[in-house]
C-alpha positions in Angstrom: 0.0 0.0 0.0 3.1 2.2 0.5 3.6 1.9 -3.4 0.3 2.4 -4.6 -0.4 5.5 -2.9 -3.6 4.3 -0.9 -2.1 6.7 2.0 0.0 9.6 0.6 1.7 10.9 3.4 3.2 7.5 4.6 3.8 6.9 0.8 5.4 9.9 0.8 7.6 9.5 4.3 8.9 6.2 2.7 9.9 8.0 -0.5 11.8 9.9 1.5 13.0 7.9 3.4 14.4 5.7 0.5 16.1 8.7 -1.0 18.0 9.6 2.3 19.3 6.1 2.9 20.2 6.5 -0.9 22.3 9.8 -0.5 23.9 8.5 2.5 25.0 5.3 0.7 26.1 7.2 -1.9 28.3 10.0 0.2 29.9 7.1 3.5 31.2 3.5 2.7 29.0 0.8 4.7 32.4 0.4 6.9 32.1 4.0 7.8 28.5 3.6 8.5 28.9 1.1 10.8 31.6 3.0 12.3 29.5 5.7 13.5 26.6 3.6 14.8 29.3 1.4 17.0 30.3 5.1 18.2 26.4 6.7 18.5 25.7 3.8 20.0 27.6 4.8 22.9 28.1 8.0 22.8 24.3 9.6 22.8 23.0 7.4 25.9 26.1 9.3 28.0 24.9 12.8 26.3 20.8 12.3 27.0 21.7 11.1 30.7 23.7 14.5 31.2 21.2 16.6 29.5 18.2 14.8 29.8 15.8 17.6 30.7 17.0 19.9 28.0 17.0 17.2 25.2 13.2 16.1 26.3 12.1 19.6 26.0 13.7 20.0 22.4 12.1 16.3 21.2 8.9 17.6 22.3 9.4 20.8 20.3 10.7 19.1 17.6 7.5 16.4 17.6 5.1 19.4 17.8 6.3 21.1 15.0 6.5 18.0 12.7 3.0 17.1 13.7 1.6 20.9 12.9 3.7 20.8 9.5 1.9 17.5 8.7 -1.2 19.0 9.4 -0.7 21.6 7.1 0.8 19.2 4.5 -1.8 16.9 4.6 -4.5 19.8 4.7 -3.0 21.0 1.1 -3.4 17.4 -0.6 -6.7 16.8 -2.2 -8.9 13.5 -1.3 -11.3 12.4 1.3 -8.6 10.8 3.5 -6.4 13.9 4.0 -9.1 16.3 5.4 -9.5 13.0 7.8 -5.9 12.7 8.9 -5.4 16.7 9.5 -8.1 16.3 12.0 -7.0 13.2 13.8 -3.2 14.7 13.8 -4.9 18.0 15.6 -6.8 16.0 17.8 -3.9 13.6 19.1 -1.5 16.8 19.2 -3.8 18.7 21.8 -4.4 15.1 23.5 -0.3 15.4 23.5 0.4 19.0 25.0 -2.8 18.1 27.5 -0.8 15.2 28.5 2.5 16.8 28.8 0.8 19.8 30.9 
């Protein structure tokens, strides 16, 4: 279904998806990949223990944001699914900051 379009904005996250692994395969050697997951793997549990209250607070700005811009992305694309989606993302996005609060 991601193929066929039946939902455009996840056909549309896995199109992008694909291209990004793409571009990085085509700028790092796997070796060099692997590399910096070994290190990431490591390395970013240390950082989010030391600065865990500042990096939760910028996730949940960054999560916010993404889910308004889909909103509005999905509120542009024409069909009867979209209208349906924008909705459901506004409604689980004030469940979210309800939640938070």
């Amino acid at each position: 279904s991601l193929l066929l379009v039946h939902n455009f904005a996840n056909s549309v996250k896995f199109a992008a998806i694909l291209y990004s692994i793409t571009y990085i395969g085509a700028v790092c050697n796997t070796l060099t990949l692997l590399t910096l997951a070994w290190v990431a793997a490591f390395v970013i549990p240390i950082i989010y223990t030391q600065n865990q209250s500042k990096a939760d607070e910028l996730l949940t700005q960054a999560k916010t944001q993404y889910q308004a811009l889909s909103t509005k992305l999905l509120s542009l694309v024409p069909g009867p699914n979209t209208a349906q989606a924008a909705q459901a993302a506004q409604v689980a996005q004030a469940a979210q900051v309800s939640k938070e609060q």
